[in-house]
MOPAC internal coordinates of N, CA, C and O (Angstrom, degrees):
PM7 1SCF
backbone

  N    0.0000 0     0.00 0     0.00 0    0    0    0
  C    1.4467 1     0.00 0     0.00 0    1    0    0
  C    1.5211 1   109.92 1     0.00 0    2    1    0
  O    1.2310 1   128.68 1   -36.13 1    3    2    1
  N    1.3048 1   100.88 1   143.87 1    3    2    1
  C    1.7219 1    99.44 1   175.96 1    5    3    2
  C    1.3335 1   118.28 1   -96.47 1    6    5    3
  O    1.2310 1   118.85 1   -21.35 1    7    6    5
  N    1.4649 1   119.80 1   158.65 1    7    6    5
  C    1.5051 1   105.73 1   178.02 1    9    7    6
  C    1.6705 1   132.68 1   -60.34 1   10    9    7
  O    1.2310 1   129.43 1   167.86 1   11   10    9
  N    1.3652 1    99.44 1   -12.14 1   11   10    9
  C    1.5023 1    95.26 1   162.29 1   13   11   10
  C    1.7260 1   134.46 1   -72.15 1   14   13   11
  O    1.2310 1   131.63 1   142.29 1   15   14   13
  N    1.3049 1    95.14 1   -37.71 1   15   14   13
  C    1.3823 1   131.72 1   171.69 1   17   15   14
  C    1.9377 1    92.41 1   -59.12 1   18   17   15
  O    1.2310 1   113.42 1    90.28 1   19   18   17
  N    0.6257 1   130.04 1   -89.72 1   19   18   17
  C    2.0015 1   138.42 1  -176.34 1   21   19   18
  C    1.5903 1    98.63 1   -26.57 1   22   21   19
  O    1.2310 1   121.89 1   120.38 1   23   22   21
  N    1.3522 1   113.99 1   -59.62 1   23   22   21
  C    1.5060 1   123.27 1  -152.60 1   25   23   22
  C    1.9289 1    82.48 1   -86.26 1   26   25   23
  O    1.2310 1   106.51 1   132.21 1   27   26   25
  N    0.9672 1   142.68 1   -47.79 1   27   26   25
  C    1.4460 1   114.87 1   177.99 1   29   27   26
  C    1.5532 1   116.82 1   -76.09 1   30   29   27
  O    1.2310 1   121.68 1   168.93 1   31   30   29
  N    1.3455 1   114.39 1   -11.07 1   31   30   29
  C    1.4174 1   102.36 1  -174.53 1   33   31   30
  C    2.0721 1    87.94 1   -74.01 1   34   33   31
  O    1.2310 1   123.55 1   133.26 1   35   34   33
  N    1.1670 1   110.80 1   -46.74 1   35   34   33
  C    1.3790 1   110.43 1  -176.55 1   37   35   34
  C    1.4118 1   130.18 1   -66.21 1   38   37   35
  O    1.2310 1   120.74 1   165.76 1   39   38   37
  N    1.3763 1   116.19 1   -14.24 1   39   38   37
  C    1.4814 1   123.49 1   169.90 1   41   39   38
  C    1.9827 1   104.96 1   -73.98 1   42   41   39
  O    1.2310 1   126.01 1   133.07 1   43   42   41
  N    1.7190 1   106.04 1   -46.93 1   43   42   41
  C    1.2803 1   121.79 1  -174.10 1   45   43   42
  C    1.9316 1   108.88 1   -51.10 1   46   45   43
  O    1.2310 1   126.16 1   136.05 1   47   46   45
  N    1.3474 1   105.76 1   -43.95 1   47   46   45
  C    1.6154 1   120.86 1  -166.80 1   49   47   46
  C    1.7093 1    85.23 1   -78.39 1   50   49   47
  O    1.2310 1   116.40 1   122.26 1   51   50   49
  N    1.3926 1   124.44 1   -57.74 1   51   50   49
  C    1.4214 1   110.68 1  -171.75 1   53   51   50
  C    1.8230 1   121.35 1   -55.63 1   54   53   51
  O    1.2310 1   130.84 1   160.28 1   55   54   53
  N    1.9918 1    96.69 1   -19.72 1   55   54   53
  C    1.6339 1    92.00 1  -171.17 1   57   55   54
  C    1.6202 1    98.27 1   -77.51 1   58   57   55
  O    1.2310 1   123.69 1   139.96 1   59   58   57
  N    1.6379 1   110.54 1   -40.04 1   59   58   57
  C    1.4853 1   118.15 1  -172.81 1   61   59   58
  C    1.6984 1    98.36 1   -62.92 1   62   61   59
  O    1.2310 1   104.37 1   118.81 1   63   62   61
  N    1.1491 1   146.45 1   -61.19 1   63   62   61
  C    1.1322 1   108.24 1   177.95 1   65   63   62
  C    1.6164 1   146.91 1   -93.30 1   66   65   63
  O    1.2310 1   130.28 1  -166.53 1   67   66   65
  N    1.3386 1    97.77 1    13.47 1   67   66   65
  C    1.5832 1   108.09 1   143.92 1   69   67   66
  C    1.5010 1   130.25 1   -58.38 1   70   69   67
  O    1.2310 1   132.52 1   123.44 1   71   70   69
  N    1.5757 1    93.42 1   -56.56 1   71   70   69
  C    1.5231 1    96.56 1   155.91 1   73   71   70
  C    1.7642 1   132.46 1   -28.19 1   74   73   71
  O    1.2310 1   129.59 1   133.10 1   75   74   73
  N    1.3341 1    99.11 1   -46.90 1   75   74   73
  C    1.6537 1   118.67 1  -143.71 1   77   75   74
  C    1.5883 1    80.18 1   -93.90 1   78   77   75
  O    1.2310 1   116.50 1   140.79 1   79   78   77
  N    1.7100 1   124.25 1   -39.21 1   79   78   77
  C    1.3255 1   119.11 1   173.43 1   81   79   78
  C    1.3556 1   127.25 1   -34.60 1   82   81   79
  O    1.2310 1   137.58 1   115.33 1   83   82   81
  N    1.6668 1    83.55 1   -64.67 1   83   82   81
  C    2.0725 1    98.82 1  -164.21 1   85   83   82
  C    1.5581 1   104.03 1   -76.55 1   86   85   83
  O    1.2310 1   117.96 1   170.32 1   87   86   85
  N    1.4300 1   121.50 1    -9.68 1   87   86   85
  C    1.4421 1   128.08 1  -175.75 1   89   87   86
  C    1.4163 1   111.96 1   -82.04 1   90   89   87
  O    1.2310 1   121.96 1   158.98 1   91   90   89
  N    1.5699 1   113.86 1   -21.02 1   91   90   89
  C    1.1501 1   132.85 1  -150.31 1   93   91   90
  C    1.5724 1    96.88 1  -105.07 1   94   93   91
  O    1.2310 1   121.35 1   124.83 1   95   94   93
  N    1.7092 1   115.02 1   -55.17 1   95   94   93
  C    1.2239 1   130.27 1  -167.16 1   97   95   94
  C    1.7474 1   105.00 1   -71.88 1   98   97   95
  O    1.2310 1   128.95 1   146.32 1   99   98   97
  N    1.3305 1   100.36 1   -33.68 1   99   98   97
  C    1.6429 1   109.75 1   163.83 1  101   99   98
  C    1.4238 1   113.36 1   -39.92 1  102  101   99
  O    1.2310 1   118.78 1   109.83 1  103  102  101
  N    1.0105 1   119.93 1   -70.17 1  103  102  101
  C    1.5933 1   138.31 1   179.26 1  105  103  102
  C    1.3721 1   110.24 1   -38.03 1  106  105  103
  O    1.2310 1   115.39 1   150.66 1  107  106  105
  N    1.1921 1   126.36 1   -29.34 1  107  106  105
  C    1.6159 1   131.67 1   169.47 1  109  107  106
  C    1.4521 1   134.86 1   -91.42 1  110  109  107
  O    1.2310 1   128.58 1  -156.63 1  111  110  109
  N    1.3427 1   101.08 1    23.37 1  111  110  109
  C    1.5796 1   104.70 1  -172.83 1  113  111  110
  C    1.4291 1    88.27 1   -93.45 1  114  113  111
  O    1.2310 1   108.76 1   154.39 1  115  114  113
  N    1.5946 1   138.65 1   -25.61 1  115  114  113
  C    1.6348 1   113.64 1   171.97 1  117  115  114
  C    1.4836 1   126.04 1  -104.22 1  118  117  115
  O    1.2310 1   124.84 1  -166.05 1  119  118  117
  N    1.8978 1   108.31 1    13.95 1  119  118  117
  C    1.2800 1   102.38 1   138.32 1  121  119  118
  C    1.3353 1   137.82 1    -9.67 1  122  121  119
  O    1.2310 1   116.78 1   -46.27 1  123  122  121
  N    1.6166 1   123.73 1   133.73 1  123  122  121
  C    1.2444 1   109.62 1   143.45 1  125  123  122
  C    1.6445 1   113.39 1   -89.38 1  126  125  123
  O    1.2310 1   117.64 1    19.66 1  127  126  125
  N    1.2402 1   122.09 1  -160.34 1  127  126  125
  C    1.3681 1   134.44 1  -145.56 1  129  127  126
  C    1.4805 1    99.93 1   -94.97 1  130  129  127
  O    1.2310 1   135.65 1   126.81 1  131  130  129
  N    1.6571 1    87.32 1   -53.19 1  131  130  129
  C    2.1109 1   105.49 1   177.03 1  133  131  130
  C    1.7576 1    93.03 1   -58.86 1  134  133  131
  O    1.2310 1   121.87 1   133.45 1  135  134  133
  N    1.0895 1   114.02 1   -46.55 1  135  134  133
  C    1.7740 1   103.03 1  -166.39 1  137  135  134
  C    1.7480 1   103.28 1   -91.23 1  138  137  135
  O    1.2310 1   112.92 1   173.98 1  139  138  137
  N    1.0005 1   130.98 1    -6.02 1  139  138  137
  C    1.6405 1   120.15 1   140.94 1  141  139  138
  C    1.5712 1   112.06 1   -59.45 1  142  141  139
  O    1.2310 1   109.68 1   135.07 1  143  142  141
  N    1.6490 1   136.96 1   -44.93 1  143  142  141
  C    1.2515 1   126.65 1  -164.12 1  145  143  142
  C    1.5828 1    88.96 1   -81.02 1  146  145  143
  O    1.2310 1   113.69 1   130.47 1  147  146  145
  N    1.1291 1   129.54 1   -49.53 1  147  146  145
  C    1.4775 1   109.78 1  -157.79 1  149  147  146
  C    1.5046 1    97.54 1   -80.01 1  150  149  147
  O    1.2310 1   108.53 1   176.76 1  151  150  149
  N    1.6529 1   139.06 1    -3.24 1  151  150  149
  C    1.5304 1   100.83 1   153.97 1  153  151  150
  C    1.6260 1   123.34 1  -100.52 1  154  153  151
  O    1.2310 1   132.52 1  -159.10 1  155  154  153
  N    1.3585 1    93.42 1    20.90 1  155  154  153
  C    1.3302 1   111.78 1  -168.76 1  157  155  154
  C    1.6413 1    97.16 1   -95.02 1  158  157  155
  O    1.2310 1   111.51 1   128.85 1  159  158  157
  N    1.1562 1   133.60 1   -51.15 1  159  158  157
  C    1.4309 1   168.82 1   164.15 1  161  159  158
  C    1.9885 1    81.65 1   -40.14 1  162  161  159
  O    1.2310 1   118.58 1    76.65 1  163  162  161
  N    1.2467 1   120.31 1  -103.35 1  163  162  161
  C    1.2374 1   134.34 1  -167.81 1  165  163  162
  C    1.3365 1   117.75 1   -27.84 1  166  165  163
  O    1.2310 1   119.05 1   130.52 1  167  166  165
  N    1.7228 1   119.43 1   -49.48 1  167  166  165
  C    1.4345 1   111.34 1   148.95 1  169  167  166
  C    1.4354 1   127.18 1   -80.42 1  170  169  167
  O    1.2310 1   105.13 1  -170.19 1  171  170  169
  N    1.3355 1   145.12 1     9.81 1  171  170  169
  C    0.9375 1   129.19 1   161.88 1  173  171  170
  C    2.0817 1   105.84 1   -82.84 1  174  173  171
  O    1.2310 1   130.02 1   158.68 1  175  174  173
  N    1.1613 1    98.27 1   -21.32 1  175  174  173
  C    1.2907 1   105.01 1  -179.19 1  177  175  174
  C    1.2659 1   122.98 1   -92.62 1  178  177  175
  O    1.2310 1   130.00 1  -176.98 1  179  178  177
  N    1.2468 1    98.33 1     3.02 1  179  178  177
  C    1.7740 1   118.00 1  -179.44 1  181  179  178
  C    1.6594 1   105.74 1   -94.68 1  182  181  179
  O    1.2310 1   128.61 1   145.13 1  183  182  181
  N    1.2904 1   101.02 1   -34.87 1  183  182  181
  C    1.7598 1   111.06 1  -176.40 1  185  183  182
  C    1.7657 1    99.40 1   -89.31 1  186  185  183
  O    1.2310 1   106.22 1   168.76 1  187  186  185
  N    1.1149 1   143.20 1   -11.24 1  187  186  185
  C    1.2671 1   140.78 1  -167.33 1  189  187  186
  C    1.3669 1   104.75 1  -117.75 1  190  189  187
  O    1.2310 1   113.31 1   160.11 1  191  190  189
  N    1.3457 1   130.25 1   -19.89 1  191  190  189
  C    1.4171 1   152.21 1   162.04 1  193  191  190
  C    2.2164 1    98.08 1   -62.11 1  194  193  191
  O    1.2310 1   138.21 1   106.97 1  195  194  193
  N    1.3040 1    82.31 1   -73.03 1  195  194  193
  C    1.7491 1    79.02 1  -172.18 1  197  195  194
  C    2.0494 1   100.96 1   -83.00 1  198  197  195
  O    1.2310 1   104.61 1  -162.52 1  199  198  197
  N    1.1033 1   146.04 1    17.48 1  199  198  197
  C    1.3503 1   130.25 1   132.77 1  201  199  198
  C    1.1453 1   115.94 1   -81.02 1  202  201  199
  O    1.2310 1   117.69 1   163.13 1  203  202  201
  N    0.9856 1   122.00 1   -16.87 1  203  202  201
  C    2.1315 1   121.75 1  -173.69 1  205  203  202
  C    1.7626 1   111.16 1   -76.45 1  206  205  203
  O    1.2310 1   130.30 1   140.15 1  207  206  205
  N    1.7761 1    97.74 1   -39.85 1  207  206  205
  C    1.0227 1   109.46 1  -170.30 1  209  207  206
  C    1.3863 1   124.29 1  -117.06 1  210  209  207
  O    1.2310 1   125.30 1  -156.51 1  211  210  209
  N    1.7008 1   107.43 1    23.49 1  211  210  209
  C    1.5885 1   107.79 1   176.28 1  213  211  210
  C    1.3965 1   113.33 1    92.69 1  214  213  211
  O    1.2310 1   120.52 1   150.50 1  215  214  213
  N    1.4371 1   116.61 1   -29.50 1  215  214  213
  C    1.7719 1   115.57 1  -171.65 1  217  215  214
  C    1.3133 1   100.87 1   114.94 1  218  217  215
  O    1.2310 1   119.61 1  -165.51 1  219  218  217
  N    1.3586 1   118.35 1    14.49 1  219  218  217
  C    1.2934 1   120.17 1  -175.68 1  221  219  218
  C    1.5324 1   108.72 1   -59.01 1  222  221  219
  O    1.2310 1   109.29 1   -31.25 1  223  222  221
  N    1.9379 1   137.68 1   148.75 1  223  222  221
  C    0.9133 1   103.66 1   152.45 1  225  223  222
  C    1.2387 1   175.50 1    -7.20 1  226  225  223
  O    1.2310 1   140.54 1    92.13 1  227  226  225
  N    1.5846 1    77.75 1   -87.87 1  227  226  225
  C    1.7773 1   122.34 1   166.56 1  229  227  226
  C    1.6429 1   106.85 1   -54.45 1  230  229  227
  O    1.2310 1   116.65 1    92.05 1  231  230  229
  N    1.3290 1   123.97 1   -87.95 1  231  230  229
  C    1.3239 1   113.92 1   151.28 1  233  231  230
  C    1.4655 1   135.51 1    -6.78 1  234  233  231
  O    1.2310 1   116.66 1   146.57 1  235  234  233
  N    1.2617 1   123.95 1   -33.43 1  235  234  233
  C    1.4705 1   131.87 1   167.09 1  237  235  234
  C    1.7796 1   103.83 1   -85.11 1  238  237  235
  O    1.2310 1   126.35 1   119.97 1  239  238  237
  N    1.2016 1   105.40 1   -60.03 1  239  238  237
  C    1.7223 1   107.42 1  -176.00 1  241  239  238
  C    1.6586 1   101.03 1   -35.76 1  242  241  239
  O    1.2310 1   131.96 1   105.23 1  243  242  241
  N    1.7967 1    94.51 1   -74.77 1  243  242  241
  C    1.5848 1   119.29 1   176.89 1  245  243  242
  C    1.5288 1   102.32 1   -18.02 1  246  245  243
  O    1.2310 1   120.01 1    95.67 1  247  246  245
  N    1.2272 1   117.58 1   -84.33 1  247  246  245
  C    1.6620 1   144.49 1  -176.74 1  249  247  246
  C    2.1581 1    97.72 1   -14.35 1  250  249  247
  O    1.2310 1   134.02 1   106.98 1  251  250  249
  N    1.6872 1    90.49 1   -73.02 1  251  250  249
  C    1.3462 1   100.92 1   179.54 1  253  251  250
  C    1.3235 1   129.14 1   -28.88 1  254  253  251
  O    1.2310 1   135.09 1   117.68 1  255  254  253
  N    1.6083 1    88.41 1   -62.32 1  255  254  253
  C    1.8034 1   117.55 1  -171.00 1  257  255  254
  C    1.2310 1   117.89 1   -62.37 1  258  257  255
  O    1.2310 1   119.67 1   151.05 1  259  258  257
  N    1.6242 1   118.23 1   -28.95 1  259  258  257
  C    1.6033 1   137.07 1   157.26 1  261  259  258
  C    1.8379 1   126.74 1   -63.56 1  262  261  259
  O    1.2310 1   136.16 1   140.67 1  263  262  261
  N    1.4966 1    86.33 1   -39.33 1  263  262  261
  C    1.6147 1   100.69 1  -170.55 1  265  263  262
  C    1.5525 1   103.86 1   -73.79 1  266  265  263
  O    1.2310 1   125.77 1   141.20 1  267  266  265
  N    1.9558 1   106.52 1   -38.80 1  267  266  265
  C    1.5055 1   113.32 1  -172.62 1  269  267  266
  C    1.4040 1   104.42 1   -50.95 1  270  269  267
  O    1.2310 1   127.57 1   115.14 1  271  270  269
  N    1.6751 1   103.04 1   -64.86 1  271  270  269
  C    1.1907 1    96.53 1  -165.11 1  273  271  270
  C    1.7017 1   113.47 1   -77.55 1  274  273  271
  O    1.2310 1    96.28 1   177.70 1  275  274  273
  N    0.9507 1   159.45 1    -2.30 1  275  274  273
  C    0.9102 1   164.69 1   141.27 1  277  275  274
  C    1.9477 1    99.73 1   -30.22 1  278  277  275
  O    1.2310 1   117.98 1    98.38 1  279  278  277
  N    1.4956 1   121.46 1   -81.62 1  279  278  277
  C    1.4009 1   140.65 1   177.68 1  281  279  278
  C    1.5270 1    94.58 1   -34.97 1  282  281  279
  O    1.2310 1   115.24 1   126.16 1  283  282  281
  N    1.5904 1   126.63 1   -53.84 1  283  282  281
  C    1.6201 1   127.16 1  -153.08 1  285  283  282
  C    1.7521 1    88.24 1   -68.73 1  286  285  283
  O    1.2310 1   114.65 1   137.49 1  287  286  285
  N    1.8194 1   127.74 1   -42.51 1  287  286  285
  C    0.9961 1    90.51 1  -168.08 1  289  287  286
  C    1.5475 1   124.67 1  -122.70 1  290  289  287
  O    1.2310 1   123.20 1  -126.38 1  291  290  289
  N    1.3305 1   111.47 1    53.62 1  291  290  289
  C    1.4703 1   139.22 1   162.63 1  293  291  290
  C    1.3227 1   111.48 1   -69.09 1  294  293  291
  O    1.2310 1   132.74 1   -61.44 1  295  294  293
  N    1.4514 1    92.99 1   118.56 1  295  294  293
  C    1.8134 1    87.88 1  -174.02 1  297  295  294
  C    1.6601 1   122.85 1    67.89 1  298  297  295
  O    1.2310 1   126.66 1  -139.64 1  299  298  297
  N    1.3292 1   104.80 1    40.36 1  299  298  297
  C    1.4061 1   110.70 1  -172.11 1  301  299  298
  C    1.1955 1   127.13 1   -84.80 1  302  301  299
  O    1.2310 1   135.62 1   155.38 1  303  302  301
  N    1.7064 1    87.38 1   -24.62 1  303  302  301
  C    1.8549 1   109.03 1  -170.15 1  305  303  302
  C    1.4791 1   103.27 1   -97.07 1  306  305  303
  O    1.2310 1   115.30 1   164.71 1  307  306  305
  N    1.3124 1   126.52 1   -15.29 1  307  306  305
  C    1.4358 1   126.65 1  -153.98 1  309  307  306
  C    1.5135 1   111.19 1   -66.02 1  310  309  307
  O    1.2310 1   120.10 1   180.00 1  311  310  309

């Protein structure tokens, strides 16, 4: 590959997931608060799931499914 070829495949992946960001972050303005922490919770537990465990699947799923519910019940009693 040439360096032009590298640096557009990498400008292209940075526009697509910027895109996929603000498209994404859009979608949460009628959230509630509990369902901001538990998808907030689910990916933080999704990224600590696959560093613990290499990138393992399971470990990533796991990670989520811990983090969700963990995030859903922060501030549960308040």
């Amino acid at each position: 590959m040439t360096a032009n070829t590298t640096t557009f495949k990498r400008n292209l992946l940075t526009s697509i997931l910027g895109a996929a960001l603000v498209l994404g972050l859009s979608g949460c303005s009628s959230m509630t608060t509990r369902d901001k922490n538990t998808a907030i919770g689910a990916g933080v537990g999704a990224v600590a799931g696959a560093v613990l465990t290499g990138g393992s699947a399971w470990g990533t799923v796991g990670g989520a499914a811990v983090g969700g519910v963990i995030g859903n019940q922060v501030g549960k009693n308040r």
